[in-house]
N, C-alpha and C positions, 0 to 999 in steps of 0.2 A: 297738231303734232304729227298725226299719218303723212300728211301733205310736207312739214318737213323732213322726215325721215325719209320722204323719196325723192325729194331735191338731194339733200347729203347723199344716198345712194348714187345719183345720177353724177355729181361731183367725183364723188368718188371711184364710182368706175370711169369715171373718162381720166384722172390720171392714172389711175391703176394702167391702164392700155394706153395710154403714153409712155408708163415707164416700162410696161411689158415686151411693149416692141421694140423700146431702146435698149432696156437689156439682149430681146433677144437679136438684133444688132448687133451689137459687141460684142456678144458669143460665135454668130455665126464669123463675124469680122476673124475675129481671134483665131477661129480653128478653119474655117472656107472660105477667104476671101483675099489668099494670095493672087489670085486674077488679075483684081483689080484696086484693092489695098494693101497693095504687101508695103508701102514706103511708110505709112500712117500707125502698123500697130505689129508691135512684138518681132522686132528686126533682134538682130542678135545681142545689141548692145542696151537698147529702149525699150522699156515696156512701155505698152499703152496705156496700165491700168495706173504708172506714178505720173502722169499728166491729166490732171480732171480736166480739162480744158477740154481736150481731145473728148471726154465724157460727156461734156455738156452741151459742147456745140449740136451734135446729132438730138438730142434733147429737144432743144428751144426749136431744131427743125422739123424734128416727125411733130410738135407741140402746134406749130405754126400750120402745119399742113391739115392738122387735124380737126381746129378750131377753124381753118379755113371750109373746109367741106361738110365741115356741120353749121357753117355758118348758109352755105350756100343752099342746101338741103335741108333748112330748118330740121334739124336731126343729129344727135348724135348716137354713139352706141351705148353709153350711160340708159338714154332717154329710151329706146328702142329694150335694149333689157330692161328697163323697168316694167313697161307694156307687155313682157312678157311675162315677167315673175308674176305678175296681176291675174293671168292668165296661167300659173300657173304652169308654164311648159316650158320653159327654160330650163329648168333642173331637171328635166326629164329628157329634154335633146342632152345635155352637157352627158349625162347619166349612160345614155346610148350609147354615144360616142365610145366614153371609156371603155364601157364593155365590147363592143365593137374592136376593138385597137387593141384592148387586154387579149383576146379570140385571137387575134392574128400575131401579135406577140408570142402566144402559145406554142403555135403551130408552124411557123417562123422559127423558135428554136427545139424544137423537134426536128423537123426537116433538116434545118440544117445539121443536127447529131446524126443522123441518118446517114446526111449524105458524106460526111465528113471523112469516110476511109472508099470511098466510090469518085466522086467528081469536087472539084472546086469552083464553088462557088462562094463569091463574097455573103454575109448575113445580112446585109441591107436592101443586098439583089435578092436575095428571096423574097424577103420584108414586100419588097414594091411588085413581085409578082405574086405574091399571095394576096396582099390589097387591090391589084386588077383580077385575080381569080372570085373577089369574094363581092366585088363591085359587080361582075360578070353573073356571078349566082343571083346576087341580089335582082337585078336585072331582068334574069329568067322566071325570077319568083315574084314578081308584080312587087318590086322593094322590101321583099320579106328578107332582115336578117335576125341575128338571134338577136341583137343590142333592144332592134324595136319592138322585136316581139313579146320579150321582157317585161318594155314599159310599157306597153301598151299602144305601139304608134303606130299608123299605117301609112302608106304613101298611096295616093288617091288620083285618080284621072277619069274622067268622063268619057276622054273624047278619041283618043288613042291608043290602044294598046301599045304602041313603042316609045311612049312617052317615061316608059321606066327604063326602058335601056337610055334613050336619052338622058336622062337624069343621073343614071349612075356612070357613065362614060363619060360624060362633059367632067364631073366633077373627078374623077380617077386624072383625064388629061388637063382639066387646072392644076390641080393640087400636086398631080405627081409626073403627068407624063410628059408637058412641054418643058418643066423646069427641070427635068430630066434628060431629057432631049439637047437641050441648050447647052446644059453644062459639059454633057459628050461631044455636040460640036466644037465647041470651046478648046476642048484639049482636057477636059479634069477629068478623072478618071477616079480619083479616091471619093469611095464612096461612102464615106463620115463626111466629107464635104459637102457630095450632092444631099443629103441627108439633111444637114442644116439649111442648104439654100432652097429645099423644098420645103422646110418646115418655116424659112421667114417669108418666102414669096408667097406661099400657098396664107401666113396670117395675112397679109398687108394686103393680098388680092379678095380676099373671102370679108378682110375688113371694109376695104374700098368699098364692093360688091352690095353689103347690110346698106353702107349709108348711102349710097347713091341710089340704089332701089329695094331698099327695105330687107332686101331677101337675096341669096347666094345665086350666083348667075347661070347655075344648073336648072336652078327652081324656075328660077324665070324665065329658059328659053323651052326647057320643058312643057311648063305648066303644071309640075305634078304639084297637089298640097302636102300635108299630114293633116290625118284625122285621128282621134284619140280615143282605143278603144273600150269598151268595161267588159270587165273579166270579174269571172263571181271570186269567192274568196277561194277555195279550192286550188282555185286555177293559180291563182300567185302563189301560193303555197308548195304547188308542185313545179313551179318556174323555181321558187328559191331553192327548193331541195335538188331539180337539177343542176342547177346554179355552183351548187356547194360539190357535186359529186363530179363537175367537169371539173373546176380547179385542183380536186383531190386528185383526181386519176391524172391528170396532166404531170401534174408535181410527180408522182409515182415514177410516171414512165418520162418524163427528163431525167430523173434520177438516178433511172435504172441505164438508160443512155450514156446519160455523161459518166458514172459510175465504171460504164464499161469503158468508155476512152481512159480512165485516169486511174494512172497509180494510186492503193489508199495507203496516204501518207498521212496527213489529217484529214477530221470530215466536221463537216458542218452542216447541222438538220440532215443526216445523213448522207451527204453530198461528198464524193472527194473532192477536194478541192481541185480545183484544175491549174497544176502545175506543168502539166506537158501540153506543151503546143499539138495540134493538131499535124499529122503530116501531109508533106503535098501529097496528093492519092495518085498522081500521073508521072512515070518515068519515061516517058518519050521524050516531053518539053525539056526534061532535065540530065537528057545523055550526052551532048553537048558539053555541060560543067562537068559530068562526070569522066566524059573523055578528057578532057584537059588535066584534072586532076591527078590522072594517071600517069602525069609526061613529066607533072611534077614534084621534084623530091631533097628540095630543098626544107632545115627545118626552121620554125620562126627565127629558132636564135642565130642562126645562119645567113639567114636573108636578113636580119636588118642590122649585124655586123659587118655582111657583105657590101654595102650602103653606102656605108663609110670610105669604101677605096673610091667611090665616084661623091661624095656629097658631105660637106662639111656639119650643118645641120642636118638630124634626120628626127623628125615629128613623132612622136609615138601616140596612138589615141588609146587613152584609159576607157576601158568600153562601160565600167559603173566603179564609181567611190565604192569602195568596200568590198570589192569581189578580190579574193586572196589568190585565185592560182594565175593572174595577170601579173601581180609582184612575185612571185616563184619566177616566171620569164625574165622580170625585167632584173632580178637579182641574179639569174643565173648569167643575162650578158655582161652585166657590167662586173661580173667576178671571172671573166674570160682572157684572158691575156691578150686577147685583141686589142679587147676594150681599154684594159689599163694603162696601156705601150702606147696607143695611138688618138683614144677618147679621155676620156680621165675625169670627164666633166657631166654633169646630169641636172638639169632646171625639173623643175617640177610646180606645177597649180599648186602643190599643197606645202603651207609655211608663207609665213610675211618674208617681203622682202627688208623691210626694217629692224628685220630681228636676223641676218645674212651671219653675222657674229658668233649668232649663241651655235649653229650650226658648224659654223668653220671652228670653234672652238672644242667645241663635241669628236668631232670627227679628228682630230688632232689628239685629244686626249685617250691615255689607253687607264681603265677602268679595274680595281683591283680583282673583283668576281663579277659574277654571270648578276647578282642583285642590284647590287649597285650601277652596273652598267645600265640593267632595267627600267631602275627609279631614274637615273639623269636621261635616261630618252625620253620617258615620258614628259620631263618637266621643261624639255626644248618647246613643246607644242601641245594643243589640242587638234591629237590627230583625226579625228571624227571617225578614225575605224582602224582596225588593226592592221592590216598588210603594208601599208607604210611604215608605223610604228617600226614591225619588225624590219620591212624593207632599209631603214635608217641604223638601226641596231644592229645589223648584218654588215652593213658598210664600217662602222668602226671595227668590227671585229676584223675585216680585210684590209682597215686602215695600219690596223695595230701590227699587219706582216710586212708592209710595204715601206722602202723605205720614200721621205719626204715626197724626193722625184716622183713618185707615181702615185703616191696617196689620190684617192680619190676624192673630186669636191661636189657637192651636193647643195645646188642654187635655188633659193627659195624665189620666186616670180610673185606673188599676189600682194597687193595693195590691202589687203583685208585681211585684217589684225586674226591671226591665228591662236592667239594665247584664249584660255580657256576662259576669260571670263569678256575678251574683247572681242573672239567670235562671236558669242554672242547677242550682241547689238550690233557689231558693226556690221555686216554683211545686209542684215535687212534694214538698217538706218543710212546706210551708205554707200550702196550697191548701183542703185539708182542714178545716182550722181556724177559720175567719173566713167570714163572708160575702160574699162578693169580689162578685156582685152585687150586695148593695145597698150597699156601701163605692163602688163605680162610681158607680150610681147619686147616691147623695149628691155627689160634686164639683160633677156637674150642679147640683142642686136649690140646694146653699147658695148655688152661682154666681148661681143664678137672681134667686134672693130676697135678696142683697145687691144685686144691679142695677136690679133692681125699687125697693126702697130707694133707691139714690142717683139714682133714673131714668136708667139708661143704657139704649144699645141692653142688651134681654135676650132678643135671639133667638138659637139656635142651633141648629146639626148634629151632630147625634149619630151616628158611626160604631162600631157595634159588631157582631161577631160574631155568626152563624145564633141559637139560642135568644135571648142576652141581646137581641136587640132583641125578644122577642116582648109586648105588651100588652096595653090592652084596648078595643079601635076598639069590640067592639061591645056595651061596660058593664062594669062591673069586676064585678056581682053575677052574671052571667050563666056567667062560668067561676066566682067562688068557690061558685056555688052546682051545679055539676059535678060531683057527684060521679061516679069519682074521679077526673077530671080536674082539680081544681083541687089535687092533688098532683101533677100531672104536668107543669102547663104553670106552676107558681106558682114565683116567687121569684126571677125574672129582672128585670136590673139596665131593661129599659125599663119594668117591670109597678110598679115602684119609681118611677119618676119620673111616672108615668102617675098615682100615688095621690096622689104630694105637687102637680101641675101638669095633674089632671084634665082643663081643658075647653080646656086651650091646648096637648096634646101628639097629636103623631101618628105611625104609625111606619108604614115602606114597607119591605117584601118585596121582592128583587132574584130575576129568576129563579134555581134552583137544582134541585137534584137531593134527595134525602130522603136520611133515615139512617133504613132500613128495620131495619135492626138483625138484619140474619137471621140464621140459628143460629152461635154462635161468633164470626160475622164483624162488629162492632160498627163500626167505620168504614166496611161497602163501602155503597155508595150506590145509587140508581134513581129515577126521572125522577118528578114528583110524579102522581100519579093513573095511573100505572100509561103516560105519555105522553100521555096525552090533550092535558093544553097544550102542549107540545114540541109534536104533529101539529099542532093549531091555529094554531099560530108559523109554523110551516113552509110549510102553505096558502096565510096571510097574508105569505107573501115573508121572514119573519124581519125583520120592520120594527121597530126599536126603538119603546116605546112607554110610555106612563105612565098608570095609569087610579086612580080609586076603587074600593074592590072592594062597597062595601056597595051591596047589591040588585043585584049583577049575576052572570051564569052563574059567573063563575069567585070568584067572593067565596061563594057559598052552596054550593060543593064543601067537604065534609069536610074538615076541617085534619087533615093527614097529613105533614105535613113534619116533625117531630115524633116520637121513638119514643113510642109510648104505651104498648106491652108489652100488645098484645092489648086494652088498654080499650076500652069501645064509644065510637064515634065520637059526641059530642054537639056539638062545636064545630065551625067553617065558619072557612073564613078570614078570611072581614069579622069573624069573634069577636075575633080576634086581631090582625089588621093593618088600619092604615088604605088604605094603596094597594099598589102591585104596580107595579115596574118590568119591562120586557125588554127590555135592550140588545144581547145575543146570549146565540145557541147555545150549547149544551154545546159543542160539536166545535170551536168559537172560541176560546173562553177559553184563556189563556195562564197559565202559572206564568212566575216569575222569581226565583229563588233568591238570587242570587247580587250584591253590589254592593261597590263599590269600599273602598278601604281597611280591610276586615276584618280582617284579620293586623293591620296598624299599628296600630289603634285595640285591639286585644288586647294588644299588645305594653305601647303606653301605659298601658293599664288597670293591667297589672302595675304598674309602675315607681310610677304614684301611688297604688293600694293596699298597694305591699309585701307582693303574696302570693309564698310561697315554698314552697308546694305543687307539686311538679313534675308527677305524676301529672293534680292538677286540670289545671295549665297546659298540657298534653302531650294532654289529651281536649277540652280546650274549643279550643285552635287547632286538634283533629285538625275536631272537629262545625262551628265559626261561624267557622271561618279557610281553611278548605281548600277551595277552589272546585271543585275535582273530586267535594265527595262532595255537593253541592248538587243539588236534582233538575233535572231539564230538564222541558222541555213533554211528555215523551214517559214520565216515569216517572211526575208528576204525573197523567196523562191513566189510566195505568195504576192508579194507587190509586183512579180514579172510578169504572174499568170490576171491580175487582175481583170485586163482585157478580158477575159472568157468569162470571168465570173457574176461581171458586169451584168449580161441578160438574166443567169441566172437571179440574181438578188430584183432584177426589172420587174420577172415573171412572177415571183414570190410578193413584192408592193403592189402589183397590180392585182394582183388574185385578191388581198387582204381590203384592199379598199373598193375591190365590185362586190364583195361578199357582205362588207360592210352596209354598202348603199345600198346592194339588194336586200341585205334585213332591215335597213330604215324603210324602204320603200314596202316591204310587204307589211310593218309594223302599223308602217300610214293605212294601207289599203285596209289590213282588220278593222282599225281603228277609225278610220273617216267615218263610217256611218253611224257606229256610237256618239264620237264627237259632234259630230252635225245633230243629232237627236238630241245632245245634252246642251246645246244651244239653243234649239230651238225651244224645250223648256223651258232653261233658262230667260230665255224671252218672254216665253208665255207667264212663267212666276212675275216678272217685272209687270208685263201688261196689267195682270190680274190684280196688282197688288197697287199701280197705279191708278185705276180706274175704281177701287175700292176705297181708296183715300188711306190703303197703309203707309205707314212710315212717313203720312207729313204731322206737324205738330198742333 
């Protein structure tokens, strides 16, 4: 039964670490390996994850690879941890480790709270100098760290005293310094990327390493061993009590740290939450934007009314669904007599375009009071957040002065069913499928070029969301000839209208925040350039403003708003956008969730669909009818700031699970030598009672 339970073990960890490295594969893929997969996964129209195929091929390859070199090695890594749990030390290196990694976690974000109103440094760069600083200690200390001292481990050499430096440098520049190294040559500079592709090269080479010579290739050019050492009971006693008292004080003073950077707005385990971005701490690199700034004094709504004397299309980028003082702008232009005399017209991501009707009939209708007007907006759509709602609401009532000639029209673009109970499924049932960028796209253009045709006004505003407004301000040949950027940044519904309406479109940038995309955390966000423009804003008084970006400081900054997945940086922002608004702050902006008659207009929905799915109708009033579960300013504010909260919560599961392992491990240590005596009794009773002729019949 022993004997199979260590086959199944040995099965079972060798798929376990098949599928471990194919996932972590497709993680690194996803977020660091625009280099050299940007055409294969998460381009703007394709995900990787609605094609298993794409999933399983890397599969059956690291699978083939694997079974290959344990075939050729009589060995695999199953086989090899088995021999070791037998022995005993495999849960005690794994154990090490963590604690090891937790220690520099710690002190990694500490340092960086420190340094945070002093110098700028990325968190990942400290991360990887604090792991050569504690490699380097380790080194100087004959391989004493706290991880092994803990357990009980020592690193052993007969023959050299520099065979611990040896040891602990090889394995720093495997693991972290040439795949670091590499990725700088390369051109990648985001360090959530270098971060994954150290964390999949440093498994695959450490894994190679076990099966082809038993043991990590430090260990082996070295010669250093481990030896295992015994500590009376006291001593682990006083290991877990220190144990417990560095996690405590750490927690403390991150606390008290972060606490100091951050507004208390909410707190959690006493923490404020960290809603304010860090500022750049250096105004030298940043007097340059703040000089240009100065020259400029144009205001958003100015500048992209101004647009319109040179560009028929002009792109707007919604900088997030649901933030309300972006719709106060875009209602304030299109209630300007500019706009009404010479635009008239406004597309928008949000609204089916097969529902174009219920819209143009809305907008045509004037409404006897302010309620009613209310209830028939909502029941046009499921606006998924209020500043549309109102933004739509606000246009009949400027409909309702104007006469026909100038009424304004409001063009719904999206392929996906916007009614409250067809959003629903459709977008994650159907999203995949179709090209919903350029099906956007096209409402625009055929609009364009039937008005063009019958000579009407054919100017418009275009409102859509972060990527789809992204273009080509500066040449369409310039990104498709990118490589491999022109997988990265291609197939958005403005880069579509931008082809078919070339020299008469333009599109503008609303400030915002980037989707850095760092490890796991694929929505948390950070200030573009690391704050550089945020600090230039702030200099400048935070004065709204509207500029051109081509040929000026902040147009020839790297386009990084943008995941690229570690690609080298070859684009600027003037590549991509014609202008760049800022009408406020991050710390400004406003969420609005929540708008009137949601429940009724669900209700109605039912009664003239005839759906009689309970369960549906039971989750859709609980999600777009319940005004309680809508976000506020303060939860919203919280999903911006995630990025920073991220280590915190890291620091807090690491500390919880070495404090954990350290009290199973000093519970084992009390308790081994009782255990072991009450077997060998027990042994002794069986002998005794064998040998006496008890218990046969």
């Amino acid at each position: 039964m022993k004997k199979f339970g260590l086959i199944f073990f040995t099965l079972f960890t060798d798929l376990f670490t098949i599928s471990a490295i194919t996932s972590l594969f497709w993680i690194t893929a996803a977020s660091s390996s625009g280099f050299l997969l940007a055409k294969y996964s998460f381009t703007s129209e394709v995900s990787l994850m609605a094609n298993l195929k794409l999933i399983f091929i890397p599969f059956l390859i690291i699978a083939g690879i694997y079974t290959i070199l344990s075939v050729i090695f009589k060995r695999s890594l199953g086989t090899l941890l088995c021999n070791e749990i037998r022995r005993r030390n495999f849960w005690k290196i794994l154990a090490t480790c963590m604690l090891d990694f937790s220690i520099i976690v710690s002190f990694t974000i500490i340092i960086d709270l420190l340094l945070q109103n002093y110098i700028f440094f990325e968190t990942f760069n400290v991360m990887f100098l604090l792991i050569f600083v504690y490699c380097l200690i380790s080194a100087v200390f004959k391989g004493f760290t706290i991880g092994r001292y803990f357990f009980g481990i020592k690193l052993r050499d007969e023959n050299d005293s520099k065979s611990f430096f040896k040891y602990e440098m090889i394995k720093f520049a495997v693991i972290i310094a040439i795949p670091y190294l590499l990725m700088r040559f390369l051109g990648i500079k985001d360090t959530n990327a270098i971060f994954l592709d150290i964390v999949f090269l440093g498994v695959i080479s450490t894994l190679i390493s076990i099966i082809v010579i038993k043991k990590s290739v430090w260990a082996k050019i070295s010669g250093v061993t481990k030896q295992h050492l015994f500590y009376p009971k006291i001593r682990h006693l006083i290991n877990f009590v220190a144990l417990i008292l560095f996690f405590i004080s750490s927690f403390f003073i991150i606390r008290i740290l972060n606490n100091h950077h951050q507004p208390e707005i909410t707190k959690w385990m006493g923490f404020n939450y960290p809603f304010k971005y860090p500022d750049y701490p250096h105004e030298k690199p940043v007097k340059p934007y703040v000089d240009f700034l100065k020259t400029q004094h144009t205001s958003p709504k100015d500048y992209i009314l101004g647009l319109f004397e040179k560009y028929d299309v002009v792109i707007l980028q919604e900088s997030y669904h649901g933030e309300s003082t972006q719709w106060d702008l875009i209602t304030e232009i299109v209630h300007d007599s500019i706009f009404i005399h010479n635009v008239g017209h406004v597309f928008t991501e949000y609204g089916s375009a097969i529902h174009q009707d219920k819209i143009d009939k809305f907008l045509k209708t004037e409404f006897e009071n302010d309620s009613v007007l209310k209830l028939h907006t909502a029941k046009i759509m499921y606006y998924m957040s209020a500043p549309y709602y109102y933004f739509i609401k606000n246009v009949n009532i400027l409909n309702s002065s104007l006469p026909d000639s100038l009424k304004l029209r409001v063009h719904f673009t999206d392929n996906i069913d916007w009614d409250y109970f067809g959003n629903y499924y459709s977008y994650h049932e159907k999203s995949e499928n179709f090209n919903r960028d350029s099906l956007m796209a096209q409402v625009t253009i055929d609009w364009y070029k039937s008005q063009l045709i019958e000579t009407k006004r054919h100017k418009c505003l275009v409102v859509t969301n972060y990527r789809h407004a992204n273009g080509y301000a500066g040449g369409v040949e310039k990104v498709k000839n990118s490589k491999p950027l022109r997988y990265l940044t291609k197939g958005n519904q403005g880069q579509y209208i931008w082809e078919a309406i070339p020299e008469k479109t333009a599109n503008v940038l609303q400030h915002r925040t980037l989707h850095k995309l760092p490890v796991l955390i694929p929505l948390s966000t950070i200030p573009i350039h690391n704050g550089k423009w945020d600090k230039a804003f702030a200099i400048n008084g935070n004065i709204p403003v509207g500029f051109d970006l081509a040929n000026t400081v902040f147009g020839n900054d790297d386009f990084d708003i943008y995941p690229l997945r570690g690609a080298k940086t070859e684009l600027t922002f003037s590549d991509i956008y014609t202008g760049f608004v800022f009408n406020k702050p991050t710390m400004e902006l406003r969420s609005i969730r929540h708008y009137p008659y949601q429940k009724l207009s669900i209700e109605q929905e039912i009664l003239e669909k005839g759906i009689t799915d309970s369960l549906l109708i039971e989750r859709i009033l609980y999600y777009t009818g319940n005004e309680s579960y809508y976000y506020t300013d303060i939860s919203w504010f919280m999903w911006l700031g995630l990025n920073q909260f991220i280590p915190i919560l890291f620091f807090i599961f690491f500390g919880i699970i070495n404090i954990f392992i350290g009290f199973v491990f000093l519970i084992w240590k009390l308790l081994k030598k009782a255990l072991k005596q009450g077997k060998q009794a027990h042994r002794y009773k069986v002998k005794f009672a064998t040998d006496n002729g008890y218990g046969k019949s």
